[in-house]
N, C-alpha and C positions, 0 to 999 in steps of 0.2 A: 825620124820617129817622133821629132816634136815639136808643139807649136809654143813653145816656153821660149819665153826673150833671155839672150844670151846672159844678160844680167844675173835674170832668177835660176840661170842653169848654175851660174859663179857660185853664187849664194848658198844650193841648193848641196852641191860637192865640197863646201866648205861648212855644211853642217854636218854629214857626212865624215868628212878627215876628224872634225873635233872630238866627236862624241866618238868614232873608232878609235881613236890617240887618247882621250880621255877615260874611255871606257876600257880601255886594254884586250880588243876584239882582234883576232885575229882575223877576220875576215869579214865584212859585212857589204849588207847590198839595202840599199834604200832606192825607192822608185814611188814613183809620183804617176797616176793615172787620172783623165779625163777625159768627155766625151765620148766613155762607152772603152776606151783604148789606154793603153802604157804608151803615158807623150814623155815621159826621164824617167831613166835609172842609172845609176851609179855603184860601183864597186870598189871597195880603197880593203889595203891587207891579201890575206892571202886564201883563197877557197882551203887549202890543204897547206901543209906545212912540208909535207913531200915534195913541192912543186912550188919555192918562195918567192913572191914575188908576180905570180899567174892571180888576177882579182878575180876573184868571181863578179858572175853577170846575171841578169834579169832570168838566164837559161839555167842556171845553177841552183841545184834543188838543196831545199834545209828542210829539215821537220820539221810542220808547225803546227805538232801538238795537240792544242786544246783548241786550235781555228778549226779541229775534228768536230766539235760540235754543233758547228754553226750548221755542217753540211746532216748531221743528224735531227736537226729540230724542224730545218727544210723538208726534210723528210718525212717526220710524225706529221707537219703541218701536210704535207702532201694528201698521208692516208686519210686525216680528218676530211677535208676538202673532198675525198673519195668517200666517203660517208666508213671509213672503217673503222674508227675510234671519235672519241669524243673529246674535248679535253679536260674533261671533269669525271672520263672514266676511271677508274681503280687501278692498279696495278693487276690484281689478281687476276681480271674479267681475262689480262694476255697472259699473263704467269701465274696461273692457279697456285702453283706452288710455293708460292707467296707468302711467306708466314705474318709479314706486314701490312695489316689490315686501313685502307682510306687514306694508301697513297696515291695521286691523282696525276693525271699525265700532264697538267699544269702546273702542279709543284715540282713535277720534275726536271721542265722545262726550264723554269726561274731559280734554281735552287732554293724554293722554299718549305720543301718537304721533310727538314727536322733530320735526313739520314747522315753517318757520318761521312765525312770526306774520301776516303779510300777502300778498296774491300780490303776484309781481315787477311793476316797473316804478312803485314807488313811487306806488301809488294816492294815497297822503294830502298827495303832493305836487305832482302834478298834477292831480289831481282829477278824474280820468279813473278808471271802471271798469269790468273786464269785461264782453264779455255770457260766455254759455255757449262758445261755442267758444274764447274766449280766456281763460277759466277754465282749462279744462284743458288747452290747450297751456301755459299759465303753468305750471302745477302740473306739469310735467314739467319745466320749469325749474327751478323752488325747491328749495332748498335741504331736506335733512335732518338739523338743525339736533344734534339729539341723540339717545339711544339712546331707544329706546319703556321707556315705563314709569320712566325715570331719575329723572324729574325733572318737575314739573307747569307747562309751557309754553303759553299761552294763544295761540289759532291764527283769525284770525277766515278765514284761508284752509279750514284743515279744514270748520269748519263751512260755508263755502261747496257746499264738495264734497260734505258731506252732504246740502245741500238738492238739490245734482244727481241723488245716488241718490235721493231721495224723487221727483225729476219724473220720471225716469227708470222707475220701478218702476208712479210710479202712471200715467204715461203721458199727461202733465199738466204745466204748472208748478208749480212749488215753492210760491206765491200759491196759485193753483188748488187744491191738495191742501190747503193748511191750512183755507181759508175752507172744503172741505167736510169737512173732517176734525173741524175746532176752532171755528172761528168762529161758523158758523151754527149749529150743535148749543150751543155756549154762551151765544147770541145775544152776540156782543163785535161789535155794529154799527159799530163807529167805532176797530175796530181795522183797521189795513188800510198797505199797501205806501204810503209818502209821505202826506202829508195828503188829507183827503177834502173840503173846500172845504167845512167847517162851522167853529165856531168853533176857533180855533188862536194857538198863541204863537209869536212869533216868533222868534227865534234872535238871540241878541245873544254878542258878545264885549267886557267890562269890563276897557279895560286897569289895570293895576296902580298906574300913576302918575296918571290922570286919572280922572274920573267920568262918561264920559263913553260910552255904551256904542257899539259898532262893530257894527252888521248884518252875520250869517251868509249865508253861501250855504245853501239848498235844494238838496241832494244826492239824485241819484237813483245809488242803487248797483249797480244791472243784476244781475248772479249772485250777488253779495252780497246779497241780500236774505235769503237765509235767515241771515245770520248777524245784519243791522243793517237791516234796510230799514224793519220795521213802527212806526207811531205808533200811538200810544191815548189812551184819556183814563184819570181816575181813576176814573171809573163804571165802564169794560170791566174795568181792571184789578182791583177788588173782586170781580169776578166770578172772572176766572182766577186769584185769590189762592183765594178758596174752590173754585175746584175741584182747586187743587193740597192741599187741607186734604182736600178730601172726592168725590172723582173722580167722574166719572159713568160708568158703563161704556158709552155711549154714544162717549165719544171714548179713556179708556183706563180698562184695570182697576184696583182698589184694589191688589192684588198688583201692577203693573206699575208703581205709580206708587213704593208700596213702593222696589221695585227701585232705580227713578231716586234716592231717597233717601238708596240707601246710599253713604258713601265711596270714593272711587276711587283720590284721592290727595287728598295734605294738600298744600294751597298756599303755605298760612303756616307755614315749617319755623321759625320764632321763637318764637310762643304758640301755636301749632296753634287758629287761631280762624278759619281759614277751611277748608276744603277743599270739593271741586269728586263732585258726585255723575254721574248720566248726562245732563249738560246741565242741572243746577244748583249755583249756590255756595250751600255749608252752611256760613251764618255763627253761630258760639258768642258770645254775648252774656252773661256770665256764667253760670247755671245751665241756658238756653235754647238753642236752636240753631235757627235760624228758616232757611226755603229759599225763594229767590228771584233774585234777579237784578240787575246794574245796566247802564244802558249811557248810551255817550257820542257825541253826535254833536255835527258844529259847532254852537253855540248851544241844546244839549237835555243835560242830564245828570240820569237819571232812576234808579228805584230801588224795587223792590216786594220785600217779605219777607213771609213768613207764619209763625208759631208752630203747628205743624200740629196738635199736641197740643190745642188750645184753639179753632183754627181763628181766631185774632188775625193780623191782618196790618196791616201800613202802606206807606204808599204815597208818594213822594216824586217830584215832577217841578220842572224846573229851564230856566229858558231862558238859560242862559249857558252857556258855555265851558269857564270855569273856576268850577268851583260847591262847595261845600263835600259834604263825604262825601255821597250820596244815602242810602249803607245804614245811613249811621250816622243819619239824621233819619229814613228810613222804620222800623228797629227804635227808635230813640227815642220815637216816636211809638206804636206798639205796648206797647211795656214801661211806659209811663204806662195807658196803659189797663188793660192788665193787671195792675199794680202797685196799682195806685188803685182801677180800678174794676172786678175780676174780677167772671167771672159766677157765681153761688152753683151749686155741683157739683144734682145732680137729687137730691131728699130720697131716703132709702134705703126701701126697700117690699121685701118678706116675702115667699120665696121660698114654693113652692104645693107643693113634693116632693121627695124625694131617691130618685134609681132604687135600686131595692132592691142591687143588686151595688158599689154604693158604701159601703153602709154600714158594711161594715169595714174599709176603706180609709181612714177617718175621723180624723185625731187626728194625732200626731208618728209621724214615718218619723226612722230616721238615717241618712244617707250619707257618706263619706267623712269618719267621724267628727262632723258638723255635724247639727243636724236639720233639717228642715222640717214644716209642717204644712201634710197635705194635707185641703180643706173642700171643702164646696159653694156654689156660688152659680150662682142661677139655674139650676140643673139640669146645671150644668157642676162637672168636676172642675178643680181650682186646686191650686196649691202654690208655698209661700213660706217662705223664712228669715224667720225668726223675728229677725235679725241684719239683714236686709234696711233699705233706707232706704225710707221712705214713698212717693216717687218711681218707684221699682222695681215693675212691673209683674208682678204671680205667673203663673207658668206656669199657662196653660189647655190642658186635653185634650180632644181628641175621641175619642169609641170608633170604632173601625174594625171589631173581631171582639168575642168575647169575651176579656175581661180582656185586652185588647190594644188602648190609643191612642195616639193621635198626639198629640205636644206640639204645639200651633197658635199658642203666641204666649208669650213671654218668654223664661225661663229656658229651652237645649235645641231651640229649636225645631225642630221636623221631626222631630223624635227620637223614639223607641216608648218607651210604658211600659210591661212585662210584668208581669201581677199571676200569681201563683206562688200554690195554694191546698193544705192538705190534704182529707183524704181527709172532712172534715165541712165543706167550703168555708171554711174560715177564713184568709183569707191570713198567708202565713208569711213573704213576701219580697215584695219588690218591686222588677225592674231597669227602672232610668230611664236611656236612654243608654248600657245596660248595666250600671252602675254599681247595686254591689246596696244595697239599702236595706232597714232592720231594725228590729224596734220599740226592739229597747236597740242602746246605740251600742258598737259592735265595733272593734279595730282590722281592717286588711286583712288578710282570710284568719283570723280568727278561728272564722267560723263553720266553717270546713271540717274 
């Protein structure tokens, strides 16, 4: 199963033992995916307490919660992309009955819509939860806690609501639309609404004073599912880690996933090491920033991250209550791999042509005083400071017309490059962004 040196596997099951032993977990499962695959996983403790001594495996399903929402926002992005919503539409435009006026299906994505955290009637303390119709009569009740966009508010109520527009739109349950949207197109067979009566851990709670662990209820959360309902294992999840690294356009575009990527609001106003993208947390791990998810249910606290750059992800599941950080043992688990056992970059191999209209374009540009050198590779035009950090990805162009491309990734993007020629084609300027650019370096408005 893996191509992880026998070392990083040592390493990887003695972070594993500690944090199980230190954490007081009755059973947990940490796995390690890359290149698309689960290359480790490990299991220390007990899936069940009926059965001591039996670990659970990569096959062993735990509920993971709030990772529900990841597969809901893939979702909403899906419908958009199909021209069915917008993400600056309203709430009402899906759920007229809506008493809450210029909620936007972007705020509801980022939890920055002001609504409160839970629907009324204190689900977590009766243990009682909606179906659909009493979702949104609730949600005409709640509260609207703060101003939109103020402040980053964690709502597992909104996401409810957005699994409604998703059944709603596709004319379907909220289950229904994912499994044909996500599931079966990913093959994630044993991901699914409660457990699927294969192998499974059971939910304990470890009081703090004894050792003695206390069996969870099995929660069925009715309309809440889109926010918390789904279980998996670590084999489905290696899969939805690499498709969030490398998408299939089959369930969403690489541009869409992009999107979901980007920040929306910062969560962590202390270190700025979390924030929240379109339905996922973007956790900063010192130089890295890995996207995925945790969730918490009675007796399940779980936890998947990916390094999307590398396509590294770690997986963390938990059958207790109270469990020690998940995202901090699923990126621990990653950054050992990564750290220790990287994968050697692709050897470099010798470009075959440079199109004839580049090749005075060739060499240092200056702009706003700074240079850059623009090259080729692989038949693409690039540009990069020279001052730049190794890290830093060079602006690539595509042509669109003549002497006229598009910036398609780094530095500028979406931005036109105009090449300006004289009267023997020799280019004489170059505006990037508009920003003009010169073989010597000029102050502003020198040339004119």
């Amino acid at each position: 199963m893996t191509d992880i040196a026998a070392q990083t596997q040592t390493a990887l099951t003695r972070i594993l033992t500690e944090r199980q032993t230190k954490g007081r977990v009755p059973g947990l499962v940490g796995a390690v995916a890359r290149g698309g695959k689960l290359t480790w996983s490990g299991g220390v403790g007990s899936a069940s307490l009926d059965n001591p001594g039996v670990a659970p495996t990569a096959d062993t399903q735990y509920l993971i919660a709030s990772h529900s929402k990841m597969f809901t926002a893939v979702a909403i992005m899906a419908l958009r992309d199909e021209g069915k919503l917008s993400l600056d539409d309203t709430l009402e435009k899906f759920v007229p009955e809506s008493k809450h006026a210029g909620i936007t299906v972007r705020q509801m994505l980022s939890h920055v819509s002001g609504m409160q955290r839970e629907p009324v009637g204190d689900v977590w303390d009766v243990m009682k939860f909606p179906d659909r119709d009493e979702l949104v009569a609730g949600w005409n009740e709640a509260e609207r806690i703060d101003k939109p966009h103020h402040r980053f508010h964690y709502s597992n109520l909104v996401y409810s609501l957005l699994g409604e527009i998703v059944a709603r739109l596709d004319g379907r349950s909220w289950y229904e639309s994912i499994q044909d949207r996500i599931l079966r197109p990913l093959d994630l067979r044993r991901t699914t609404v409660g457990m699927d009566g294969g192998p499974a851990a059971s939910g304990y709670y470890v009081p703090p004073f004894t050792d003695v662990p206390v069996p969870e209820p099995l929660l069925s959360l009715g309309a809440m599912d889109a926010c918390g309902g789904l279980a998996s294992t670590a084999e489905d999840l290696a899969k939805w880690m690499a498709f969030l690294a490398d998408p299939t356009d089959e369930v969403l575009s690489k541009d869409t996933l992009e999107e979901m990527c980007q920040p929306q609001i910062m969560a962590d106003l202390d270190r700025w090491q979390l924030a929240f993208g379109l339905g996922f947390m973007l956790l900063r791990v010192g130089e890295r920033v890995f996207v995925g998810h945790t969730g918490g249910m009675p007796g399940h606290i779980t936890g998947s991250f990916v390094h999307r750059a590398s396509g590294t992800a770690g997986i963390a599941l938990m059958n207790t209550s109270a469990a020690p950080s998940p995202a901090a043992l699923a990126t621990d688990l990653a950054i050992k791999v990564l750290d220790d056992d990287p994968i050697l970059p692709p050897a470099w191999s010798p470009g075959t042509t440079v199109p004839d209209e580049l090749t005075g374009i060739l060499g240092t540009w200056f702009t706003e005083g700074s240079p850059f050198v623009f090259s080729v590779r692989e038949g693409h035009l690039e540009a990069k400071s020279p001052a730049a950090a190794d890290y830093v990805a060079p602006a690539v162009f595509e042509k669109i017309s003549t002497d006229v491309y598009r910036t398609v990734s780094g530095r500028e993007t979406g931005e036109l490059l105009r090449i300006t020629r004289d009267a023997d084609g020799t280019p004489t300027k170059l505006n990037w962004a508009t920003y003009l650019c010169t073989r010597e370096p000029l102050a502003f408005g020198q040339h004119l």
